[in-house]
N, C-alpha and C positions, 0 to 999 in steps of 0.2 A: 381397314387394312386392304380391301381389295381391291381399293382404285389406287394406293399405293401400289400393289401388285400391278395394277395396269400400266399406272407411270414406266413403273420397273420394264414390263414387257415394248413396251414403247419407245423407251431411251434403245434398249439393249436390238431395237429395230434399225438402230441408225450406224450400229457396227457388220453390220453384212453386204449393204450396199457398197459403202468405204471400203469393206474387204475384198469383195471382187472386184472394183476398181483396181484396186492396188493388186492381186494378185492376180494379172492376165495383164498383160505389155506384149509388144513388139518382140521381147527378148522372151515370150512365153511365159510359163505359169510361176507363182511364187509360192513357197509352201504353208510359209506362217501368216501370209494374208489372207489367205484362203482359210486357213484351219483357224483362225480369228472370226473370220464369215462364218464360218460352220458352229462355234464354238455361240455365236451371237444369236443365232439362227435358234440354236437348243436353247438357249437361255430364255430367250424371250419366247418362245411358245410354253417352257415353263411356266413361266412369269402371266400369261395368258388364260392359262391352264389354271392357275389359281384366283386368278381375275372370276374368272367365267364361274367359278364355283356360286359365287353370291350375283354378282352383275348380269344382267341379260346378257346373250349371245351378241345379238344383233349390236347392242350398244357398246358392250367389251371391244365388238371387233371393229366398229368404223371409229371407236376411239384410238385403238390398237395401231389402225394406220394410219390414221391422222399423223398421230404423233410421231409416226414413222417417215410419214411424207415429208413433214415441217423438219423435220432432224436431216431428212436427206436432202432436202431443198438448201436450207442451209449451209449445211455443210459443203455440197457443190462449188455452191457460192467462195465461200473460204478457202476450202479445198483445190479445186479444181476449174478455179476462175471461170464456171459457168454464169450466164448472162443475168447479170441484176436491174433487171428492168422493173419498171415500175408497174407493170401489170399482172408480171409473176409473183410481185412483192402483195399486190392486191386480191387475186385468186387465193393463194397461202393465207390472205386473212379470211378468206372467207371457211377457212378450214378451220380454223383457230378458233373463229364466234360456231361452227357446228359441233365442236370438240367440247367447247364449254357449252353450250347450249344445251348437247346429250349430258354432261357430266349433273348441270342446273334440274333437269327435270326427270332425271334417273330417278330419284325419291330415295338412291343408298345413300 
C-alpha cells in the first residue's frame, strides 16, 4: 500500500504545475486553477505523508518527484506545445530507470 501511496502522491504532483500555468495569464490570476494547484499541492503531500510512513525518506521523496517531473514533462509537451526533442525525451528516461531502479532495491 505505500508505494501505491507514493504513485498517489506523485500523479496528484502533476496537478499544481498545470494549475499555476493556467491560473496566472496576461489577463491575471484565475481562481479555480489556482485553488486546483493548491488543492493538488495538499493531496499529494498527504499522499507523501503516508508514503513515508513505511518507505525511506530519501527514497519516498526522489521517487515523489520523479514522478512529478515525468507527469510535468509530459504534460508540457501535450499541454503547452513545449519542445519534444529528442534529448529531453532521453534525460526523462533516465529518470524513469532511477524511479524504478529506487522502487527494484527499496526491499518494500
Amino acid at each position: 500500500m505505500p508505494w501505491i501511496y507514493l504513485l498517489l502522491a506523485g500523479l496528484m504532483e502533476w496537478g499544481w504545475p498545470v494549475g499555476l500555468k493556467y491560473g496566472v495569464d496576461d489577463k491575471g490570476y484565475h481562481f479555480w486553477p489556482l485553488a486546483g494547484a493548491v488543492l493538488s499541492m495538499i493531496f499529494s503531500g498527504a499522499f507523501l505523508l503516508l508514503a513515508q510512513r513505511t518507505i525511506p525518506m530519501g527514497t519516498a521523496y526522489a521517487v515523489w518527484t520523479g514522478i512529478g517531473a515525468v507527469g510535468a514533462f509530459v504534460l508540457g509537451i501535450l499541454l503547452f506545445k513545449e519542445p519534444a526533442e529528442l534529448m529531453r525525451f532521453v534525460f526523462v528516461g533516465v529518470i524513469i530507470v532511477g524511479i524504478i531502479g529506487l522502487k527494484m532495491s527499496s526491499g518494500h
